[in-house]
C-alpha positions in Angstrom: 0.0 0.0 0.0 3.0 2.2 0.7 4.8 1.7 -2.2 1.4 2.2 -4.3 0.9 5.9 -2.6 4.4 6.8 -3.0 3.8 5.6 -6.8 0.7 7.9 -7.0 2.4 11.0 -5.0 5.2 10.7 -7.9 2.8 10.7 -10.6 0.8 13.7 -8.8 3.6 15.9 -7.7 5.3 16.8 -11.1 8.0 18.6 -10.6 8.6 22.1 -11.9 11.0 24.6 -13.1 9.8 28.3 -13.4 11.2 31.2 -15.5 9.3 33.9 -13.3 9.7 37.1 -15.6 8.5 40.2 -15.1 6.8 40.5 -18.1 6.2 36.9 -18.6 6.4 33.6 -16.3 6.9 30.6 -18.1 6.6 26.9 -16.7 8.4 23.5 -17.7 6.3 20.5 -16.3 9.1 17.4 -16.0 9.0 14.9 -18.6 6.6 17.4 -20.2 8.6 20.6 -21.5 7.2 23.8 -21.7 3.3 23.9 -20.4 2.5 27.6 -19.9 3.5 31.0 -20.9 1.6 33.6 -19.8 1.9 37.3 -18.9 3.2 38.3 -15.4 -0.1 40.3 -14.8 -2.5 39.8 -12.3 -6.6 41.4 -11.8 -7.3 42.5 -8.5 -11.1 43.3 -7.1 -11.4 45.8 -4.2 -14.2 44.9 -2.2 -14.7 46.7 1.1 -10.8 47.3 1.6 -10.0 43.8 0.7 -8.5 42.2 -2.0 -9.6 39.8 -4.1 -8.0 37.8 -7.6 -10.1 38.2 -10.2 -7.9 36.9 -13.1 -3.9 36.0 -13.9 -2.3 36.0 -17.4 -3.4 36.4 -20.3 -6.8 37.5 -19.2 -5.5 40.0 -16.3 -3.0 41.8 -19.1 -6.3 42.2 -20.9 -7.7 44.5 -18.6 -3.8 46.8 -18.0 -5.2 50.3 -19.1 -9.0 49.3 -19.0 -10.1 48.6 -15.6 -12.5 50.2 -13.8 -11.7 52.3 -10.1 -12.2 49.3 -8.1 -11.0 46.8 -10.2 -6.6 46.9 -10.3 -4.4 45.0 -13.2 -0.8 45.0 -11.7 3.0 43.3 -12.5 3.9 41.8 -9.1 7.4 41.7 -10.1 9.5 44.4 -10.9 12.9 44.5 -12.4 12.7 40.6 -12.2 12.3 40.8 -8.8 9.2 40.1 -6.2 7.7 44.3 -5.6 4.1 42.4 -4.0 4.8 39.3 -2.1 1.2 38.3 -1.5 0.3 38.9 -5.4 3.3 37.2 -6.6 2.2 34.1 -4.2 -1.3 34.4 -5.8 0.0 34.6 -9.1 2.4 31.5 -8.6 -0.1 29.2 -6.9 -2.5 30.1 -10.1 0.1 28.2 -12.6 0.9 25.4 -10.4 -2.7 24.7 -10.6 -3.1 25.4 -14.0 -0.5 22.9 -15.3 -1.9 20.5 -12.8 -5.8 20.9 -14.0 -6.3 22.6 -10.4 -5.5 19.7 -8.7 -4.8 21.8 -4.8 -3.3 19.0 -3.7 -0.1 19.1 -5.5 3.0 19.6 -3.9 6.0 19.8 -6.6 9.4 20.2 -6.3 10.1 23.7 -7.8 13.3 24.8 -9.3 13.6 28.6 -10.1 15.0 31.5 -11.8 16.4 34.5 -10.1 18.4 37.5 -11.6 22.3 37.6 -10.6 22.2 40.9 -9.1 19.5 40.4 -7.0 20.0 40.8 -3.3 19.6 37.5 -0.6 16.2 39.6 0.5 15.1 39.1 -2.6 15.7 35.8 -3.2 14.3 35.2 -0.2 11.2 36.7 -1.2 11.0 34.9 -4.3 11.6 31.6 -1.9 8.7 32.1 0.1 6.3 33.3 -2.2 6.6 29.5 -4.0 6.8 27.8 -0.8 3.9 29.7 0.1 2.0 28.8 -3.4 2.2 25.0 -2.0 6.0 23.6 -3.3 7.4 21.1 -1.4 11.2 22.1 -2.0 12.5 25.3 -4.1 16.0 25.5 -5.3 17.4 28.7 -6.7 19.3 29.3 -9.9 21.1 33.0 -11.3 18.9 33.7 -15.0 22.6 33.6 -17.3 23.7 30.2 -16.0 19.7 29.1 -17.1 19.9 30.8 -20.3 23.4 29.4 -20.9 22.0 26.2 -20.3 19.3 26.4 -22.2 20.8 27.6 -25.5 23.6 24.7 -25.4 26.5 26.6 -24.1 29.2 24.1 -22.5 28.9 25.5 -19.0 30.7 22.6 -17.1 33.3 22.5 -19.2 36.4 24.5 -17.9 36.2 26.9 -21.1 34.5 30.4 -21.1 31.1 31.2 -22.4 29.2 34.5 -22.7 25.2 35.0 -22.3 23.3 38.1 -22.4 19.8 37.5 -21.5 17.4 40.4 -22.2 14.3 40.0 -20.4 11.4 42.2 -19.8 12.6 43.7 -16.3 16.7 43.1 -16.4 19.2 42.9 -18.7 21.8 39.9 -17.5 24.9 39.4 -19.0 27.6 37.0 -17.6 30.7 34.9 -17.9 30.7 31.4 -17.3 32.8 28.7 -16.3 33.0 25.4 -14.6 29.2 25.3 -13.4 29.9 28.7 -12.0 29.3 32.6 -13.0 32.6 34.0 -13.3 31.9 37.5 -13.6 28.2 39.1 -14.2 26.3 42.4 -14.4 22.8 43.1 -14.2 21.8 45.8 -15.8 18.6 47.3 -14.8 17.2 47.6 -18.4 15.4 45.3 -20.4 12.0 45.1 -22.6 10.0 47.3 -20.1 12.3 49.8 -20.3 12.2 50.4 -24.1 8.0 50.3 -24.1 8.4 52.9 -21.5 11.5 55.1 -23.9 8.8 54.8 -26.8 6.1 56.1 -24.8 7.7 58.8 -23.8 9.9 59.5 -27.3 6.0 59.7 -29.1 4.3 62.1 -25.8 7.3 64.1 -26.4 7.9 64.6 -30.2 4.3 64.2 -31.2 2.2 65.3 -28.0 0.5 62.0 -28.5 -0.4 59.8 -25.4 -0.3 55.9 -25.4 -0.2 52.7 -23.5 2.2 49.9 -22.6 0.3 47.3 -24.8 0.5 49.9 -27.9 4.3 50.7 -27.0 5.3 46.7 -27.0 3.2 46.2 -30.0 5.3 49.1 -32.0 8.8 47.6 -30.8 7.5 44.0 -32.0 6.3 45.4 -35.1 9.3 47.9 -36.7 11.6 47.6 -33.3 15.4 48.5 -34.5 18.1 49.3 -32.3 19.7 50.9 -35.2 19.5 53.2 -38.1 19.8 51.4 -41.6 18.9 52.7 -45.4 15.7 51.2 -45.0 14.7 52.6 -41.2 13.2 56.0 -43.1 10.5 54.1 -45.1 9.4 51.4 -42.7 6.1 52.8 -41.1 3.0 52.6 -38.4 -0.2 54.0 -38.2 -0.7 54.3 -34.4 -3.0 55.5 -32.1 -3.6 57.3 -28.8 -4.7 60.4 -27.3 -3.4 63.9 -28.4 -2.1 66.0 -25.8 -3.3 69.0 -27.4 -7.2 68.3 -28.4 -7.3 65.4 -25.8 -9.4 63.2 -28.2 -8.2 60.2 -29.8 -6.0 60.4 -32.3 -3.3 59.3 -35.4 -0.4 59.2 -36.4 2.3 57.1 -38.7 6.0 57.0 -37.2 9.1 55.2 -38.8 11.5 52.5 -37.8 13.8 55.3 -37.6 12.0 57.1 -35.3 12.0 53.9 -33.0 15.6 53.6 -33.4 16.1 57.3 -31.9 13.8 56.1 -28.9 15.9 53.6 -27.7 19.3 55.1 -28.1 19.9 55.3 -24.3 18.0 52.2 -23.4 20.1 49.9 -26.0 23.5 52.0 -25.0 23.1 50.8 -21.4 23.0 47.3 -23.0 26.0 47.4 -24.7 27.9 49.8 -21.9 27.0 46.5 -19.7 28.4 43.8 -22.0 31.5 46.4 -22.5 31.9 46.2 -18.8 31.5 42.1 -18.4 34.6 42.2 -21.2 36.6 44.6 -19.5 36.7 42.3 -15.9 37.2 38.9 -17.9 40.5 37.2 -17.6 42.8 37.0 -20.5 42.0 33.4 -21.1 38.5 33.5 -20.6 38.5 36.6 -23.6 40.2 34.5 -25.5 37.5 31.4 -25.7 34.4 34.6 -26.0 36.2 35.7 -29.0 36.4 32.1 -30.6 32.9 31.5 -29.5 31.3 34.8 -29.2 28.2 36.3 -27.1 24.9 34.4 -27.4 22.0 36.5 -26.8 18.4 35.2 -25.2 15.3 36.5 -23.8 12.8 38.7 -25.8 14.6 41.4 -25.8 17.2 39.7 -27.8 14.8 39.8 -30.9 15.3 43.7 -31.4 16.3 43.7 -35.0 19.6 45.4 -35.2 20.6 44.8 -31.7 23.2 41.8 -32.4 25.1 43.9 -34.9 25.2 47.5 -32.7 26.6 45.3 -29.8 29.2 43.6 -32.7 30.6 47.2 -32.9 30.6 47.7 -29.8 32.6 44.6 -29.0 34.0 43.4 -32.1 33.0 40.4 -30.4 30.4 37.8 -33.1 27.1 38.2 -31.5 24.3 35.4 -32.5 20.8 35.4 -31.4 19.7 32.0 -30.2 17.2 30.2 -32.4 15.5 29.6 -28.7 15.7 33.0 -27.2 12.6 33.2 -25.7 12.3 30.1 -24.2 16.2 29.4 -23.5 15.9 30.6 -19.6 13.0 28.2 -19.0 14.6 25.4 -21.0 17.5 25.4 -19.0 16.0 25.5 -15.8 14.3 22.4 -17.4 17.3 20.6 -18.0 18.7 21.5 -14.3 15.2 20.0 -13.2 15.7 16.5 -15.2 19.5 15.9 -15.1 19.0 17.5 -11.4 22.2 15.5 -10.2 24.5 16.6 -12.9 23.9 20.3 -12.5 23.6 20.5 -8.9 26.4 22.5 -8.9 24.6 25.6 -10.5 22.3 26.0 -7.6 22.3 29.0 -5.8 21.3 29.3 -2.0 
């Protein structure tokens, strides 16, 4: 009888790894892959000073921008750490039952992600919050060493590898070696920050007011990091609210004008992979320059952002063909060869 519950508990309690993003959290079920990816959003009811969830995901980052006065659509994670502990618990504890069809009695094993620059408070934080959503066990590991992981880079090998990982609230960039992070930076700066640079580039130079969905729609659409023969004629109707009549309206803006928007946000990208260069030993420089930076996360995807941190560097850049998926791949991997890359774990 024991050894038939223990049999059922194992099938019940399937382990997890978690990419928990600021802009998007993504899960990897074991023996499954990749089960969820949904936005980082979450709905929130006010009801007599009390708080209530009212959706998570896709369906809360619906409502960002629309919601009524008692009705609240927040991120509970900023700059890819926890800002609302009980939200972010909420929010967790909504996946684990979604990839388990709401079974409440699950109790998995949960391995993941934190940024490298992040502070033991808040990797406590980010602890608790799962532990609190029902896990069993939680093991830590630092985003590059994931995304290196997950986009094939030989990090237990005593050579030296480079990932920068672009995600919606950080930019990560690191050095690795031997199942370790030999030198990292985490840069503040990531897919967040260039919705917000073209929201304020458009309120700015065309007194024209519009949201974060309609920001992240333009980057996705004609997004360039840099200026190229073509940048002038590549166009977008938009829309939003003029500053100056304060009724809706249009306009059309080019990829160049895009480009000009993120200067500063894609220069603080390449000032921090500059900086992760500079403090690499001679020996580990020499294996980046055979091998070269890989780039993940969404961010990654900017058109023109491999080749302005190629000048920058003189370093090859390549995108991986899995950039948006490479940190939650990895953590994967950690999850099912758990023994082989215990050594990556952080405390």
């Amino acid at each position: 009888m024991a050894g038939l519950f223990s049999k059922f508990w194992g099938l019940m309690s399937s382990d997890l790894a978690i990419d928990l993003g600021t802009a998007n959290t993504l899960v990897y079920v074991k023996g499954r892959g990749v089960v969820l990816s949904e936005p980082s959003v979450v709905a929130l009811g006010t009801h007599q000073g009390k708080r209530t969830v009212l959706a998570v995901g896709e369906a809360a980052k619906l409502m960002l921008g629309r919601t009524p006065g008692n009705i609240q659509a927040i991120r509970p994670l900023r700059d890819g750490v926890i800002a609302d502990f009980e939200v972010a618990e909420e929010m967790i504890k909504y996946f684990i039952r979604k990839v388990h069809q709401r079974r409440s009695f699950v109790s998995p094993l949960i391995v993941i992600c934190v940024p490298s620059g992040s502070t033991a408070v808040e990797r406590r934080a980010i602890q608790e919050s799962a532990e609190g959503a029902g896990a069993r066990e939680v093991f830590l590991v630092e985003e590059p060493m994931a995304a290196a992981i997950g986009a094939g880079l030989p990090v237990t090998d005593p050579t030296g590898s480079m990932v920068v990982d672009i995600g919606g609230g950080t930019t990560e960039v690191a050095i690795l070696s031997l199942e370790g992070i030999v030198y990292s930076v985490s840069v503040r700066v990531g897919g967040d920050k260039m919705d917000e640079a073209l929201v304020n580039y458009i309120r700015r130079t065309h007194n024209l007011l519009i949201g974060e969905s309609t920001a992240e729609r333009i980057k996705q659409t004609i997004g360039s990091a840099c200026i190229n023969r073509d940048s002038h004629s590549i166009k977008m109707l938009i829309k939003g609210r003029s500053l100056v009549t304060g009724v809706p309206h249009e306009i059309e803006i080019s990829q160049a004008q895009i480009a000009e928007a993120l200067f500063e946000v894609v220069g603080s990208i390449a000032a921090g992979v500059k900086t992760a260069l500079e403090n690499t030993a001679p020996e580990l420089s020499s294996d980046i320059v055979d091998r070269g930076i890989t780039m993940t996360g969404g961010g990654s995807l900017l058109s023109g952002l491999a080749e302005v941190l190629h000048q920058a560097t003189g370093v090859p850049v390549t995108v991986s063909d899995k950039a948006l998926h490479c940190v939650v791949l990895g953590t994967g991997r950690i999850l099912e060869e758990f023994n082989t890359f215990k050594g990556v774990l952080v405390g």
